[in-house]
C-alpha positions as CSV (number, residue, x, y, z in Angstrom):
1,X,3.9,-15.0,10.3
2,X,2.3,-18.1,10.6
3,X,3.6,-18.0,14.4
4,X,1.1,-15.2,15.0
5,X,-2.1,-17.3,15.2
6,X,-5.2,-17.7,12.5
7,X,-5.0,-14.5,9.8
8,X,-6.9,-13.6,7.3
9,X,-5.7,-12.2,3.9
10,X,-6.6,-10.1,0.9
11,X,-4.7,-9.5,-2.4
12,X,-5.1,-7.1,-4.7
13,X,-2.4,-7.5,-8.2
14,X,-0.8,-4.4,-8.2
15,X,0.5,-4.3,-11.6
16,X,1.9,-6.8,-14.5
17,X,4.1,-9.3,-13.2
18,X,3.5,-8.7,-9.3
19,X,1.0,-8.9,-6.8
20,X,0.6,-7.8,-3.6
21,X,-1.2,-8.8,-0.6
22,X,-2.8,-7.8,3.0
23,X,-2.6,-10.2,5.9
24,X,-4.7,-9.2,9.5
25,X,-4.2,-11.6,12.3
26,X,-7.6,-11.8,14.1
27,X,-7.9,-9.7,17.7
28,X,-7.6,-12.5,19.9
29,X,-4.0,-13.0,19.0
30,X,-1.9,-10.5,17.7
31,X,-3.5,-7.2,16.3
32,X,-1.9,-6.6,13.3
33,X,-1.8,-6.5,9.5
34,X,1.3,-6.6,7.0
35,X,0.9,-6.1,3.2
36,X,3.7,-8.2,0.9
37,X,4.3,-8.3,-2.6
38,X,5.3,-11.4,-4.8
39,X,6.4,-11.8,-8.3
40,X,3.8,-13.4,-10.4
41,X,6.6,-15.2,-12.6
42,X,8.0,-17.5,-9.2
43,X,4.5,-17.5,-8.1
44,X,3.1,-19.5,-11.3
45,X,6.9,-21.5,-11.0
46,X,5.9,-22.3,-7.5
47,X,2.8,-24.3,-8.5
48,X,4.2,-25.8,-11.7
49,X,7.1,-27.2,-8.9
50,X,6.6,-30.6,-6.9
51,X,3.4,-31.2,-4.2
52,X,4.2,-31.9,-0.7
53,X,2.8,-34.8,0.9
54,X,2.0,-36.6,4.6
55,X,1.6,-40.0,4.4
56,X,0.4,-40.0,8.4
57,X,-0.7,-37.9,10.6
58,X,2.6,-38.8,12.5
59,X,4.9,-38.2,9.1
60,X,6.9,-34.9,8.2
61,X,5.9,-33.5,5.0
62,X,8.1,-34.6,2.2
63,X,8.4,-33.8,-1.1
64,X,5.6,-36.1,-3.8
65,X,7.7,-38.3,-6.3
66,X,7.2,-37.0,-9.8
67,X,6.4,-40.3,-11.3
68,X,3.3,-40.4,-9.0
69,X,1.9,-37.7,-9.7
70,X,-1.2,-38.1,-12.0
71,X,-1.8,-37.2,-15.9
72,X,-3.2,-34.9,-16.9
73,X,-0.6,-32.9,-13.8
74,X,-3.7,-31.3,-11.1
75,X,-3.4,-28.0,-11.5
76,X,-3.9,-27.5,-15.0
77,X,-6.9,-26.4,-17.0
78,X,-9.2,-27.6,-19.4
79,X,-8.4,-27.2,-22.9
80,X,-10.9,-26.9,-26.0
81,X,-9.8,-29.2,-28.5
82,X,-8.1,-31.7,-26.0
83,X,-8.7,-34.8,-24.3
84,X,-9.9,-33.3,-21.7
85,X,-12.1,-30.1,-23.1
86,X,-14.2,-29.8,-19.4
87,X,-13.5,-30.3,-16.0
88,X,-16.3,-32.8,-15.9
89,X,-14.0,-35.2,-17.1
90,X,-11.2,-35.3,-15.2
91,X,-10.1,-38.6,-13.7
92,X,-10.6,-39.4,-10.4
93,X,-7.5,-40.4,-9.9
94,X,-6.1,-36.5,-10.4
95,X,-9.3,-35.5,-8.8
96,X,-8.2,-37.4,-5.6
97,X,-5.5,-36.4,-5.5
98,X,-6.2,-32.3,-5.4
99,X,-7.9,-33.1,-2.4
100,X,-5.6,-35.1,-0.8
101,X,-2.7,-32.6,-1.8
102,X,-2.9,-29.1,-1.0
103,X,0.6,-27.7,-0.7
104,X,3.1,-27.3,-2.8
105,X,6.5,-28.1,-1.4
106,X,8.0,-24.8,-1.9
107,X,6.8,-21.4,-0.5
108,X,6.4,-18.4,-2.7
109,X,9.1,-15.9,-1.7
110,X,8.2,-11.8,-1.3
111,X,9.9,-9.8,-2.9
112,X,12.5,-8.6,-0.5
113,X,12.1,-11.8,1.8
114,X,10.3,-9.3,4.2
115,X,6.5,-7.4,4.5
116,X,6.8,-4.0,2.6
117,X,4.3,-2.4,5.8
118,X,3.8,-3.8,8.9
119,X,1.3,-2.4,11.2
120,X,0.9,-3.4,15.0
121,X,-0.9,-2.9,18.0
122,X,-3.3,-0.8,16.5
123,X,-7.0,0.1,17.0
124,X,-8.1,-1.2,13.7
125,X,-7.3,-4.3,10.9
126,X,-6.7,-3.1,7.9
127,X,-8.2,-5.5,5.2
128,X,-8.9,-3.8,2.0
129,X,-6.1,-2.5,-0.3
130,X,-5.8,-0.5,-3.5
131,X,-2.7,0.1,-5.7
132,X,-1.9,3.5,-8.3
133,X,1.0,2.3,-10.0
134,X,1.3,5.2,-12.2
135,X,0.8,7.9,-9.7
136,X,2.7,11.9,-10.4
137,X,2.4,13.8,-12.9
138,X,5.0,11.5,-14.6
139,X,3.0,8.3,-13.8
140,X,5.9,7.3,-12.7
141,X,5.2,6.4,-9.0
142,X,3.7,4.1,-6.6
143,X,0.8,4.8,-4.1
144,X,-0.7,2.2,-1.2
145,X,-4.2,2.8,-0.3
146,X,-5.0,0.3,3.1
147,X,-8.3,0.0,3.5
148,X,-9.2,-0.3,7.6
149,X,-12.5,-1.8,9.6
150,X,-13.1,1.4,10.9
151,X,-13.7,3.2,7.4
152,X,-10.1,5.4,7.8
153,X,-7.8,4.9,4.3
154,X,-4.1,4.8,5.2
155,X,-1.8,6.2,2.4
156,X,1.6,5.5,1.4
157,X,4.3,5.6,-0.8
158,X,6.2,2.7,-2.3
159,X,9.7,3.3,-3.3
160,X,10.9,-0.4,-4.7
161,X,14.3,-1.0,-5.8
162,X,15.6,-1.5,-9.4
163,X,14.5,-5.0,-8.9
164,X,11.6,-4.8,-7.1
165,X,12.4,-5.8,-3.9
166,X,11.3,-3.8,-0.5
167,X,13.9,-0.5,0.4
168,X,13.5,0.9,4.1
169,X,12.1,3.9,2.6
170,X,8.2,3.2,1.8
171,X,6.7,6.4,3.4
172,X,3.7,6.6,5.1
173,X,2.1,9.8,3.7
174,X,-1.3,10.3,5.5
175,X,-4.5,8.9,7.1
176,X,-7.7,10.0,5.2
177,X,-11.5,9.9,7.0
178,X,-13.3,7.8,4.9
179,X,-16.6,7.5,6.3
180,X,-18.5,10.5,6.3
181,X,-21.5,10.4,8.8
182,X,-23.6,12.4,7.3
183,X,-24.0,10.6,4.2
184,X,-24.3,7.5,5.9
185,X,-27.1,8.3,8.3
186,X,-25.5,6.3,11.3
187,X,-21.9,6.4,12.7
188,X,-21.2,2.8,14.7
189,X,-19.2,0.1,14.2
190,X,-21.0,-1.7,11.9
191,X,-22.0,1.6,9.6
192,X,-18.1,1.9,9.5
193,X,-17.0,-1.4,8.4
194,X,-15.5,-1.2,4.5
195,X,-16.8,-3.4,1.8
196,X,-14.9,-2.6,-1.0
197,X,-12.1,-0.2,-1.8
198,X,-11.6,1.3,-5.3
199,X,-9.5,3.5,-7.5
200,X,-11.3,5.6,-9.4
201,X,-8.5,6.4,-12.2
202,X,-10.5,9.2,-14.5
203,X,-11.8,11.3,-11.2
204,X,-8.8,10.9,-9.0
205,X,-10.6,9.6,-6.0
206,X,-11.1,6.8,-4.2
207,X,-14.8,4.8,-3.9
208,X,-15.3,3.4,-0.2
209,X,-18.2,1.2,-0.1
210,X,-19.9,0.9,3.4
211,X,-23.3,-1.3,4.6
212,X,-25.4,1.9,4.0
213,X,-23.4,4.6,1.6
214,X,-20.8,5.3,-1.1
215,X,-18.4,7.7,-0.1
216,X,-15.8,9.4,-2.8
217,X,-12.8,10.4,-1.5
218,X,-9.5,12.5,-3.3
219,X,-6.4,10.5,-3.8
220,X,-4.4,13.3,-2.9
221,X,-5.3,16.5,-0.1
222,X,-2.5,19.0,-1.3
223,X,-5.1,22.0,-0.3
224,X,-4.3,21.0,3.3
225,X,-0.3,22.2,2.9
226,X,-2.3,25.8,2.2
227,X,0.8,28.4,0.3
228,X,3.7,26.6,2.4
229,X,6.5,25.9,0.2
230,X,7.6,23.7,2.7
231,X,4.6,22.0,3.7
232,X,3.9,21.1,0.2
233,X,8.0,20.0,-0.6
234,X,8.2,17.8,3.2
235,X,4.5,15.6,1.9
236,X,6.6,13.9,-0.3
237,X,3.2,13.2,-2.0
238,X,3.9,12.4,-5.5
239,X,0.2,14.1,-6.5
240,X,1.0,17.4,-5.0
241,X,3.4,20.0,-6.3
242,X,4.6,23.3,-5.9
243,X,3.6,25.5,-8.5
244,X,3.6,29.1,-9.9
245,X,0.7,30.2,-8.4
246,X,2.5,30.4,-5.1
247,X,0.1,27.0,-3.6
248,X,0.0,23.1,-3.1
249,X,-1.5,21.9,-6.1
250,X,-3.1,18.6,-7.4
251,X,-0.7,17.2,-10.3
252,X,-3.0,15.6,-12.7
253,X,-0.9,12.7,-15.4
254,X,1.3,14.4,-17.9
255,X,0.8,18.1,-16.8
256,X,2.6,20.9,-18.3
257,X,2.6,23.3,-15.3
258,X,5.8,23.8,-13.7
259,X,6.2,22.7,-10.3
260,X,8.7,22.0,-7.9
261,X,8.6,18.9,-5.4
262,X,10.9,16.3,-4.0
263,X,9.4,12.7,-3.5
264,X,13.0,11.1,-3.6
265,X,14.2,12.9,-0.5
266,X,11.5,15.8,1.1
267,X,14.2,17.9,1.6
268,X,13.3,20.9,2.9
269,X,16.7,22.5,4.7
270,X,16.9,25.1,2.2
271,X,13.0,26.8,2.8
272,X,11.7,28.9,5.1
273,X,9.9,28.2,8.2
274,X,6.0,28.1,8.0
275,X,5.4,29.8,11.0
276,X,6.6,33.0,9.3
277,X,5.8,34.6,6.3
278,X,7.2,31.9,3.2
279,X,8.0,33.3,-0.3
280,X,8.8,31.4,-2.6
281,X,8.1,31.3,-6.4
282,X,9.1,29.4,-9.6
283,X,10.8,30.8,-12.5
284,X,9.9,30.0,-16.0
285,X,13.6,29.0,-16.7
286,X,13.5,26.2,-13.7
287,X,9.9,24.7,-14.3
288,X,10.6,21.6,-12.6
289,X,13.2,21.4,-10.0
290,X,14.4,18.6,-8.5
291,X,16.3,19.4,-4.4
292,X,19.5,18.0,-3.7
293,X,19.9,15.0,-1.2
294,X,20.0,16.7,2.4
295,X,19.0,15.6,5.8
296,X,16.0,18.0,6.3
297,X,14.4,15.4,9.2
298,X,14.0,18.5,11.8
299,X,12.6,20.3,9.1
300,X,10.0,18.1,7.4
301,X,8.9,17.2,11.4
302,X,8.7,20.9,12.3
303,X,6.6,21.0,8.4
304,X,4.3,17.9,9.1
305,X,3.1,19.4,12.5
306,X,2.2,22.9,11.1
307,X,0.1,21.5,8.8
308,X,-1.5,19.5,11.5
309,X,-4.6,20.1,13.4
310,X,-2.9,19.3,17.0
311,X,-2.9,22.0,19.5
312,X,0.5,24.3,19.9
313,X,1.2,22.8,23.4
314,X,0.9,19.2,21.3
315,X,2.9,20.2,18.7
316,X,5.9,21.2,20.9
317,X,5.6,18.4,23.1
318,X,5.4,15.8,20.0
319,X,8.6,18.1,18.3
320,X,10.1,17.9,21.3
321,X,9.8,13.9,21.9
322,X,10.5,13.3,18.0
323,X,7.8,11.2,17.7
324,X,4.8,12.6,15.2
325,X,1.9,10.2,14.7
326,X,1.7,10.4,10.9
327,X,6.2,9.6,10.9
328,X,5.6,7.0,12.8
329,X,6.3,4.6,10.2
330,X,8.9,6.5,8.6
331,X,11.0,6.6,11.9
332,X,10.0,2.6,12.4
333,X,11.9,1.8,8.8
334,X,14.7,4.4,8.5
């Protein structure tokens, strides 16, 4: 990505033994952002590995010899008890040479060698990111919260492999408002830009910090999908859930309700349409049913675009064309 022009990054460790990261190019070159996750085991290899040098400013980069490298090895930290208990009294040798030797002579790898979301061309940078590694009622899944410059939250889902690395099926699941001009006295620009992003575990929301406000904001909008089965089944949100009260509810960590929903696949072939009257209940026998692979694209487009605001001309014209904003990355990794 380094082809792109001047970036600028933000990282955020997503859970024990990973860490993931955001990377905007700056608007004069590219508009963009792309958010990659490394492992924090070959990241902490990577800097205990050989430095890379230039001798000139007409020499390649090559690898520093080992037996020139300076004791105690730059990198390290100060140790109670040691030689060298503070930073104060490093050598200058090994001071020197930090400064004269930033890189290390291999790169860090992402996991899956590629970005797990890549967004272009878009009206906004997205440079603030939050991670709920133990979203579902089975704390079992993995939610993306992108934090953009214009105050709107991006949501996804991350569906890793057994070993971590990147599957084409990370879903983007919706775009939240963040900024709420009310509260905030002003709406421009500047009012809209996002200071900080966080998860707010015990409420279930997320805190958006901007110049002049605080806005709290849900994780999770299942109140939107109304008493759709379908609607609720094609969100493929992994905090909503189908329930006995005939609704899209919130799933709160290790709830005993039964539900019904289908993060895996969204398949929603088998349901009625929305646009007509939907019944469809659980049984006590069946709390917690899992759908069967299926197709169910048609359907979960025809789903998405009842639930959405857009006018009805819209909504045929988008149905028609195949092309619905909120699948857009969806259809761009499939």
């Amino acid at each position: 990505m380094d082809s792109w022009g001047e970036s600028k990054e933000w990282w955020h460790k997503a859970k024990k033994g990973s860490q993931a990261g955001t990377r905007a190019e700056l608007a004069n070159i590219i508009p963009g952002s792309a958010v990659c996750a490394f492992d924090m085991e070959q990241l902490a290899g990577v800097f205990e590995g050989r430095f890379k040098e230039q001798k000139s400013p007409e020499s390649i980069w090559t690898p520093v010899p080992d037996e020139v490298i300076p004791k105690p090895r730059p990198g390290g930290c100060a140790i109670q008890g040691s030689k060298f208990n503070s930073s104060n009294v490093f050598p200058d040798e090994m001071l020197n040479f930090v400064k004269t030797h930033p890189l290390m002579d291999e790169a860090v790898p992402s996991l899956g060698q590629r970005p797990w979301i890549v967004r272009t061309m878009v009206r906004y940078q997205l440079n603030k990111m939050v991670v709920d590694t133990e979203a579902g009622p089975y704390r079992n899944r993995t939610v993306l919260f992108l934090g953009s410059s214009r105050g709107t939250i991006l949501k996804f889902l991350i569906m890793p492999n057994q070993d971590n690395t990147v599957t084409n099926s990370n879903i983007f699941l919706e775009e939240l408002e963040g900024f709420n001009p009310d509260k905030c006295a002003e709406d421009s620009l500047q009012a809209r830009q996002l200071l900080s992003l966080t998860l707010d575990r015990a409420s279930h929301t997320l805190l958006l910090a901007f110049p002049s406000c605080v806005v709290r904001v849900p994780v999770a909008r299942c109140q939107l999908y109304s008493r759709c089965m379908k609607n609720c089944i094609a969100s493929r949100d992994p905090y909503c859930g189908w329930t006995r009260g005939s609704t899209c509810s919130f799933l709160r960590p290790g709830t005993r309700l039964p539900f019904e929903q289908d993060v895996e696949q969204g398949n929603v072939a088998h349901l009625g349409d929305c646009d007509g009257p939907v019944s469809a209940t659980l049984t006590s026998e069946q709390p917690c049913h899992q759908t069967s692979k299926g197709d169910g694209w048609t359907a979960l487009l025809r789903a998405r675009l009842t639930a959405s605001p857009f006018s009805l001309a819209r909504k045929k014209r988008l149905l028609e064309e195949n092309r619905f904003p909120s699948l857009l990355w969806l259809m761009a990794v499939e």
